[in-house]
C-alpha positions in Angstrom: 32.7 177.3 93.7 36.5 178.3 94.0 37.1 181.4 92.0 40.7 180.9 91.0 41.2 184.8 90.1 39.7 185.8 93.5 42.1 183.0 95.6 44.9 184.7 93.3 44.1 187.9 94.3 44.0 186.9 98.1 46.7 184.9 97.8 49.1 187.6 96.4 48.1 190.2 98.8 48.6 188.3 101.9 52.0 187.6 100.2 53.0 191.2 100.2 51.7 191.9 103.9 54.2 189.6 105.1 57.3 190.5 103.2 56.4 194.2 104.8 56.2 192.9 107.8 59.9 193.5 108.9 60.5 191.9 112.6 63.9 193.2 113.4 67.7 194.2 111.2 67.8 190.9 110.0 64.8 191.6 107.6 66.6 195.0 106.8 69.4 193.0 105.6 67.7 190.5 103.7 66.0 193.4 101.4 69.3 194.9 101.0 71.1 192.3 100.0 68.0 191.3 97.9 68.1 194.6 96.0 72.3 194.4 95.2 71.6 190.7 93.7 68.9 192.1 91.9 71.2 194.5 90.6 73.6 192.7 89.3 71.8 190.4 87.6 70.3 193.0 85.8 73.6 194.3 84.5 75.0 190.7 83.8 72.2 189.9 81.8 72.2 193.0 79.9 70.9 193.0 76.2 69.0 189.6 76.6 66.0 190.4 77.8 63.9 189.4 74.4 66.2 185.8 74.9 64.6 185.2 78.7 61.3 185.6 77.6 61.4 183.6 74.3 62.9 181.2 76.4 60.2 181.3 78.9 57.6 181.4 76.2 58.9 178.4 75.1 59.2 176.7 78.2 55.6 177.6 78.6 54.6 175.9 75.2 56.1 173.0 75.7 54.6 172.5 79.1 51.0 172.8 77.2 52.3 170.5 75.0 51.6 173.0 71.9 52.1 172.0 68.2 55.1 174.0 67.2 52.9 175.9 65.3 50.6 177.4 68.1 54.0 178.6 69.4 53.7 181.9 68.4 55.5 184.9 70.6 54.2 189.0 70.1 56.5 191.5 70.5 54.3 195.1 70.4 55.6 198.3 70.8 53.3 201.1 71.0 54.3 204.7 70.1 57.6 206.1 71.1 58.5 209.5 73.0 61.2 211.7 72.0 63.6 209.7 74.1 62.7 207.2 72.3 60.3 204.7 75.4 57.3 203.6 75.1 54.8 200.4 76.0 56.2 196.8 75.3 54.0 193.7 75.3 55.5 190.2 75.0 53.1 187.6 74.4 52.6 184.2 74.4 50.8 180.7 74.7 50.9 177.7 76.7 50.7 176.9 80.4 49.9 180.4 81.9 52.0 182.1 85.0 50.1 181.3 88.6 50.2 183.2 91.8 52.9 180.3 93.1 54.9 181.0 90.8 55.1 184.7 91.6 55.5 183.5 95.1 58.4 181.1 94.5 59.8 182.3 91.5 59.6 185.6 89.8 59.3 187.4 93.2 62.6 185.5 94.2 66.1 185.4 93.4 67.7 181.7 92.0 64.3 180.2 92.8 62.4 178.2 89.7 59.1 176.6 89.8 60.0 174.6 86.4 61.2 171.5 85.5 65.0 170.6 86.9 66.0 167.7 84.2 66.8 169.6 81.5 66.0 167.0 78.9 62.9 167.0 80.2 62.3 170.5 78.4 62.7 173.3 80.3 65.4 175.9 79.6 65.4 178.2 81.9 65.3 176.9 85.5 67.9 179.3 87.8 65.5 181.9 88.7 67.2 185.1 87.5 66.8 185.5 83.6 63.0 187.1 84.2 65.0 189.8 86.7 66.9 191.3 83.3 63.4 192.8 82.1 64.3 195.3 84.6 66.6 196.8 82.0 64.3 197.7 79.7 62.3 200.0 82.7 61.6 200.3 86.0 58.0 199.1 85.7 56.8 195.4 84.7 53.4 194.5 84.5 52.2 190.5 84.6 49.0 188.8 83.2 48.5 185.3 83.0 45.5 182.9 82.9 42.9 183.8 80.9 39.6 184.4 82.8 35.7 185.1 82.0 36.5 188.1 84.1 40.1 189.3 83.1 43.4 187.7 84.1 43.8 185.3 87.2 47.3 186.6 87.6 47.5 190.4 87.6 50.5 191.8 89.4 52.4 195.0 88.9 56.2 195.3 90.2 57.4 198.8 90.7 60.4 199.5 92.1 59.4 203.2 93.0 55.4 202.8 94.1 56.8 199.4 96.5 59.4 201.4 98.2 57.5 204.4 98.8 54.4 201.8 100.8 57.0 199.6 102.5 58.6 203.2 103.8 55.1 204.2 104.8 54.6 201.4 106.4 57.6 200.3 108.2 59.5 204.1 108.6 58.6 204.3 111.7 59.3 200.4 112.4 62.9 201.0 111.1 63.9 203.6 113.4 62.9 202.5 116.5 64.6 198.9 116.0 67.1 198.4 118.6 69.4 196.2 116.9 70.7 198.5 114.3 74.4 199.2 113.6 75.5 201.5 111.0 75.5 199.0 108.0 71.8 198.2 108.9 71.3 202.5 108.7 72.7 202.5 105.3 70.7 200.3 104.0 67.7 202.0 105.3 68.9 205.6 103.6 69.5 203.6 100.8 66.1 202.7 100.1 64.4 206.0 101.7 66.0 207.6 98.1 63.5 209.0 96.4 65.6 209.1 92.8 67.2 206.0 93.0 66.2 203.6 95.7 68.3 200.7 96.5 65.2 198.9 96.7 64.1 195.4 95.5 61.0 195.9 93.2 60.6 192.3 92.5 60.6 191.0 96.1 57.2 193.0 96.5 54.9 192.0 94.2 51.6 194.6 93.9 48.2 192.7 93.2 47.1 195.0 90.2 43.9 193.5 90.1 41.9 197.6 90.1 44.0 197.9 86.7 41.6 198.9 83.4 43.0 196.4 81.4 40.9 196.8 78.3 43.8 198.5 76.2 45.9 194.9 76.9 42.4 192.9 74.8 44.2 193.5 71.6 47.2 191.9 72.7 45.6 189.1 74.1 43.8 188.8 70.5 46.7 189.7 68.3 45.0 188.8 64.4 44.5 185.1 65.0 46.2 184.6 67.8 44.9 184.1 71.6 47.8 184.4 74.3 47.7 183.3 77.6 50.3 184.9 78.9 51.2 188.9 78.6 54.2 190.8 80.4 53.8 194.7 80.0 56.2 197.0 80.5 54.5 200.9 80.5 57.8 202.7 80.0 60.5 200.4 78.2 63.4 201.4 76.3 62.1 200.7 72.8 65.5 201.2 71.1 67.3 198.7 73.0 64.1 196.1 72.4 64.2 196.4 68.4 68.3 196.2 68.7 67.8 192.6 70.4 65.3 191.7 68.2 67.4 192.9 65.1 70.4 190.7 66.6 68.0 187.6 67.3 69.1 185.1 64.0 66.0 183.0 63.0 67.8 180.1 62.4 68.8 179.6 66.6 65.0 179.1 66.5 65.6 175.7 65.4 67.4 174.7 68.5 64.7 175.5 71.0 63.1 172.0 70.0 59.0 174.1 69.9 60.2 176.9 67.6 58.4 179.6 68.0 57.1 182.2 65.1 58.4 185.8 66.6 55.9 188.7 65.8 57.4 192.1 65.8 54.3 194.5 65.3 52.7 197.8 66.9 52.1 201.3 66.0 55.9 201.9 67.1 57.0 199.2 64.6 57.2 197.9 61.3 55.7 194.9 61.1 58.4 191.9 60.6 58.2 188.1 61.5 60.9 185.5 62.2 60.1 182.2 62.2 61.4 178.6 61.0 59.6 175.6 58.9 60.4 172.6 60.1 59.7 169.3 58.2 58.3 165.7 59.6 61.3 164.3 61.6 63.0 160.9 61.3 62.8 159.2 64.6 65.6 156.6 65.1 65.8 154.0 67.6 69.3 155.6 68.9 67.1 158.8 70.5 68.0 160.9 67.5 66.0 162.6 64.9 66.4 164.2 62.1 64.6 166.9 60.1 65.1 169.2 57.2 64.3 172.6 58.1 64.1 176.3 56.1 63.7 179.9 56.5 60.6 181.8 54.7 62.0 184.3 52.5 65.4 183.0 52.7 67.4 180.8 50.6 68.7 179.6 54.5 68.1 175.2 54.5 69.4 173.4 57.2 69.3 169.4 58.5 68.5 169.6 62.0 70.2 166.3 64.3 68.9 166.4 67.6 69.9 163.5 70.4 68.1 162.9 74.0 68.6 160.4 76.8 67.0 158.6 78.7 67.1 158.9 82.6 69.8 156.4 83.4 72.0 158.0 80.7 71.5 161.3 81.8 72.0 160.1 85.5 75.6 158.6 84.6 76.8 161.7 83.8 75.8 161.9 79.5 75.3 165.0 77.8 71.1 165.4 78.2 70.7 166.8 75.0 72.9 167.4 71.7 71.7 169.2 68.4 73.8 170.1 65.5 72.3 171.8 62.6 74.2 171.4 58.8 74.2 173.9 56.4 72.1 173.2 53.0 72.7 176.8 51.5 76.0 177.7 49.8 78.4 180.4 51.8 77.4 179.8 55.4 80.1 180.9 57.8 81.5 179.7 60.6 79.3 179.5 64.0 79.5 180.0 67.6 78.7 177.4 70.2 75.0 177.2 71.4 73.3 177.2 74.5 70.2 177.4 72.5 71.4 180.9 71.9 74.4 181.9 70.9 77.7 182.3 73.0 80.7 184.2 71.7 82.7 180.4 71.7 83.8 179.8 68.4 83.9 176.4 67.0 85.6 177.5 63.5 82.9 175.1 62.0 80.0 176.1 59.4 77.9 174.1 62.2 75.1 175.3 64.3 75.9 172.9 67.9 74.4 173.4 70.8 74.9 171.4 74.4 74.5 171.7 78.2 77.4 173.8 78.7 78.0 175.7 82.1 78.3 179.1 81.0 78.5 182.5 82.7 75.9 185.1 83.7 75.6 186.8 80.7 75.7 182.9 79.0 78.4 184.1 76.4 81.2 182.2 77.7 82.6 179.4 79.3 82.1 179.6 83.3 85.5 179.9 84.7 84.8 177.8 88.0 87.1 175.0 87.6 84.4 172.4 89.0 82.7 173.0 85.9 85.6 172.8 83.5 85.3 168.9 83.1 82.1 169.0 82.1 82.3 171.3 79.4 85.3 169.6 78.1 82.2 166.1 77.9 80.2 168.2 76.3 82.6 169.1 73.6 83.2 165.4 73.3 80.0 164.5 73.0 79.3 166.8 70.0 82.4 165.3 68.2 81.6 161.9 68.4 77.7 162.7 67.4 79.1 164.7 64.6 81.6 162.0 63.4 79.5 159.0 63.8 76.0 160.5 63.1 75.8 163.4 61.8 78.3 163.1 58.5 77.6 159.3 57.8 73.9 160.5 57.0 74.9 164.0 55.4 77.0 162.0 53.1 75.0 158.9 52.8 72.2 161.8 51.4 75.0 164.0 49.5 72.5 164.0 46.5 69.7 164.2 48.0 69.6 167.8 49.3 70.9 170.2 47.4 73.8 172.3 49.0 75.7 169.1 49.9 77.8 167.8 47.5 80.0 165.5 49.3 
């Protein structure tokens, strides 16, 4: 009978045999180039790490098909040092994390084994925003697939440990390469640092199958929760993970279509949950629905609009998806544009909107490649016209009916 943690285990270790099999300076400048890029996405996607995996958890409920309630997310910090690090887990349901896609996707660089179309579901599908979790520390730990006997997916990526065995291993190979010019030497020298290796951690994914991983069991059973799916990092900066989780508004919950309950708990936190109630939607026949929706322990009420197309829409070019959420609770302010998240675009509305836009690496702002300026300016469009012809017929058809509109 296949044992699908074994074939894992197998498959991932084969898989790091051949990426440290370098054949010549060609490989030498693929793992250079490889560690730069992995660089800079780190810095460009700096301070959304806790964004990239709620997306991702997301993404991974919705590919279950998970009743928004099951969509639960743990965020645990353990005990801090002085400097203020400690352990991180980040938990959460739905379809687990496979060796493949540790071979094609979190192991590569603009690679994504998820879903293309967009209005299909997925959100994140460049291949990059898992890379930022190497802001939080140098060391990130991956368990997936619940199994009688553990994880099927246990891999470790470690910048330091993977560059010391690929320089044990291939040392010897790299100086005696006879194609080798001087930019091919730097990069060598540049990952033979022992402080600060120019190194690419994730190309190199370590089985960590020999791992105790009893400590991780009450993670995986958090209260009445069972997660599928943990990522561990051993030595994160837990100062910068309770700042992003301060900054995450509950309410841009409502626009990840599965909104997940966020659970901030551990013995290096107070205990604090984020999470939205969303009522029984109104399905009409022009792909639109409509729901009323609230924050617990808030006097926060919202009206949620979302609109889909179909295929053929979607092929000639139409928005894919459009949500604008309107404010039921006196004094809301004005709100940024959404990509599911927010940008730093204002919209000088008291609207929460949310489109397809092409953004830039930190996903804050417009992209400024000109090929892309057309299609924001559709987007925009788009949510005008849904706002004019959908959105405030039925808030003022329904003026009396929810109180906070008046008309």
């Amino acid at each position: 009978m296949d044992d699908p943690r074994q074939r894992a285990k197998e498959e991932l270790t084969c898989l790091l045999e051949d990426r440290l099999d370098f054949k010549g300076a060609e490989s030498l400048r693929l793992v250079g180039s490889l560690a730069k890029t992995e660089r800079i996405i780190t810095q460009e996607y700096a301070e959304r790490t806790l964004i990239e995996l709620i997306q991702n958890a997301r993404d991974a409920a919705l590919l279950e098909d998970l009743d928004a309630k099951d969509c639960e997310v743990l965020i645990w910090i353990g005990a801090r040092d002085e400097a203020g690090r400690g352990k991180l887990v980040v938990a959460n349901r739905g379809s687990p994390i496979t060796w493949e896609t540790v071979r094609s996707s979190l192991s590569q660089l603009g690679e994504s084994t998820k879903v293309l179309d967009q209005n299909a579901g997925a959100i994140g599908h460049k291949g990059v925003g898992f890379k930022s979790v190497l802001e939080l520390g140098p060391v990130v730990e991956v368990y997936s697939g619940p199994h009688d006997a553990g994880f099927v997916v246990q891999v470790r990526f470690d910048v330091v440990t993977a560059r010391d065995r690929c320089v044990r291993v291939c040392g010897a190979v790299w100086d005696e390469l006879a194609d080798i010019g001087p930019h091919e030497r730097a990069i060598v020298e540049g990952m033979r640092r022992a402080d600060d290796p120019m190194f690419p951690g994730l190309y190199f994914p370590l089985p960590h199958y020999d791992a105790d991983t009893d400590d991780l069991a009450g993670h995986r059973n958090h209260q009445d929760a069972r997660f599928d799916t943990l990522i561990c990092v051993p030595d994160a900066d837990l100062e910068m993970v309770e700042k992003q989780f301060a900054e995450l508004q509950p309410v841009t919950l409502l626009l990840l279509g599965h909104a997940p309950r966020i659970c901030l708990d551990g013995p290096g936190a107070t205990r604090t949950v984020k999470e939205v109630v969303v009522g029984t939607a109104e399905h009409r026949a022009d792909r639109v629905t409509v729901a009323t929706a609230s924050l617990p322990g808030t006097e926060e009420r919202w009206l949620l609009f979302r609109r889909t197309v179909d295929k053929a829409e979607a092929d000639a070019g139409k928005a894919s998806e459009l949500c604008i959420c309107v404010p039921l609770h006196p004094e809301a302010g004005h709100q940024n544009l959404h990509l599911y998240f927010p940008t730093a675009i204002g919209s000088g509305l008291p609207l929460l909107m949310h489109g397809f836009f092409k953004v830039d690496a930190s996903r804050k702002h417009f992209s400024s490649k000109p090929q892309f300026a057309a299609q924001n300016e559709s987007v925009r469009r788009e949510l005008a016209a849904f706002a004019k012809d959908i959105v405030w017929p039925t808030v003022f058809t329904q003026a009396g009916t929810h109180e906070g509109v008046d008309g």
